[in-house]
C-alpha positions as CSV (number, residue, x, y, z in Angstrom):
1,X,5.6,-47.1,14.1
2,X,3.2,-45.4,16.5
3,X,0.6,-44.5,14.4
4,X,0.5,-48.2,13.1
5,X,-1.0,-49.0,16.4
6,X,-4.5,-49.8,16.0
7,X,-6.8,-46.7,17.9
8,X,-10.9,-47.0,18.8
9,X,-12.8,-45.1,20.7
10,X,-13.6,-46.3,24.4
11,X,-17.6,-47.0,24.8
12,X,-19.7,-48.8,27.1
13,X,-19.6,-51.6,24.7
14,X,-16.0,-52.1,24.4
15,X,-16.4,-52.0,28.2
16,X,-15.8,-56.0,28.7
17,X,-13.4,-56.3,26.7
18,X,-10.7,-53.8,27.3
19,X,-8.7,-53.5,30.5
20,X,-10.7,-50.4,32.3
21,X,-8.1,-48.1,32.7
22,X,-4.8,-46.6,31.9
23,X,-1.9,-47.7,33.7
24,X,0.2,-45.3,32.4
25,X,-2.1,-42.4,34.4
26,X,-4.1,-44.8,36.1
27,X,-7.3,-42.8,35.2
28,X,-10.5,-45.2,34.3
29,X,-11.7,-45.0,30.3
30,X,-14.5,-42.3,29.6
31,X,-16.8,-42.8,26.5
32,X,-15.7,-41.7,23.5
33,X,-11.8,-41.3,24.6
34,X,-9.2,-42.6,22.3
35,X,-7.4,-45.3,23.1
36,X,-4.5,-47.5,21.6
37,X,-4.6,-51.4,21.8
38,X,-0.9,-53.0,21.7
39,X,-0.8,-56.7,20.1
40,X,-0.3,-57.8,23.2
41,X,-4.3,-56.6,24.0
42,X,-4.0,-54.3,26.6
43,X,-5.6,-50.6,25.9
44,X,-4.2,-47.5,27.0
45,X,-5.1,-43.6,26.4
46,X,-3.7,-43.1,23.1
47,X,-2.0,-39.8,24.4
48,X,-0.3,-41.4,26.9
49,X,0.8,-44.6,25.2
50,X,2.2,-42.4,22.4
51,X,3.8,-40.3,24.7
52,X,5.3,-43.6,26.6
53,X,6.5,-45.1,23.6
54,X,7.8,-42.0,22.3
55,X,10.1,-41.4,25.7
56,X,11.3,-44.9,25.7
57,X,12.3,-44.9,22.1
58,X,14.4,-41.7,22.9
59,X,16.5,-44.5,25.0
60,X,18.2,-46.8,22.2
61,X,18.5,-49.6,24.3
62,X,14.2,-49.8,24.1
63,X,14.0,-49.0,20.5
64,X,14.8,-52.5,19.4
65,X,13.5,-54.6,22.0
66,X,9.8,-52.3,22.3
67,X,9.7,-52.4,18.1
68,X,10.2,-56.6,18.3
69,X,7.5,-56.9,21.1
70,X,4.8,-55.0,18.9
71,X,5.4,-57.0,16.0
72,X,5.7,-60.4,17.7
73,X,2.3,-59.6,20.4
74,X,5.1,-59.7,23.1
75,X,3.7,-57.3,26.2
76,X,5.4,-53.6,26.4
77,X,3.8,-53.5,29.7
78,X,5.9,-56.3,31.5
79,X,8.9,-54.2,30.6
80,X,7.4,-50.9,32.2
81,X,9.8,-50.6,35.1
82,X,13.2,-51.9,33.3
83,X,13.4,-48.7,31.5
């Protein structure tokens, strides 16, 4: 489920419209990283969205509610400090 995440590569023209940085390190884009864009339109470092996701769905209670919110462009981020 992951990899169906859509991935681009940060540059200065992707610069308005993406969020800037990576909550999950809190590091600002540089060009050419990879990054992931959830449904719900915020971008993160692919690494560390993958490696979020990939914690949280080790907890089963996340596994359903994370894999609804993708497909229905709910926001994974509001949910960052429940789990």
């Amino acid at each position: 489920m992951i990899d169906s995440i859509p991935s681009f590569r940060y540059s200065a023209s992707s610069r308005d419209s993406s969020n800037g940085n990576c909550v999950v390190c809190m590091s600002d884009y540089i060009n050419r990283e990879k990054l992931r864009r959830l449904p719900c339109n915020h971008d993160f470092h692919a690494k560390c969205i993958d490696r979020w996701l990939k914690v949280r769905f080790a907890n089963h209670n996340f596994i359903s509610s994370a894999a609804n919110m993708i497909r229905t462009n709910h926001c994974v981020v509001k949910t960052w400090e429940a789990y």
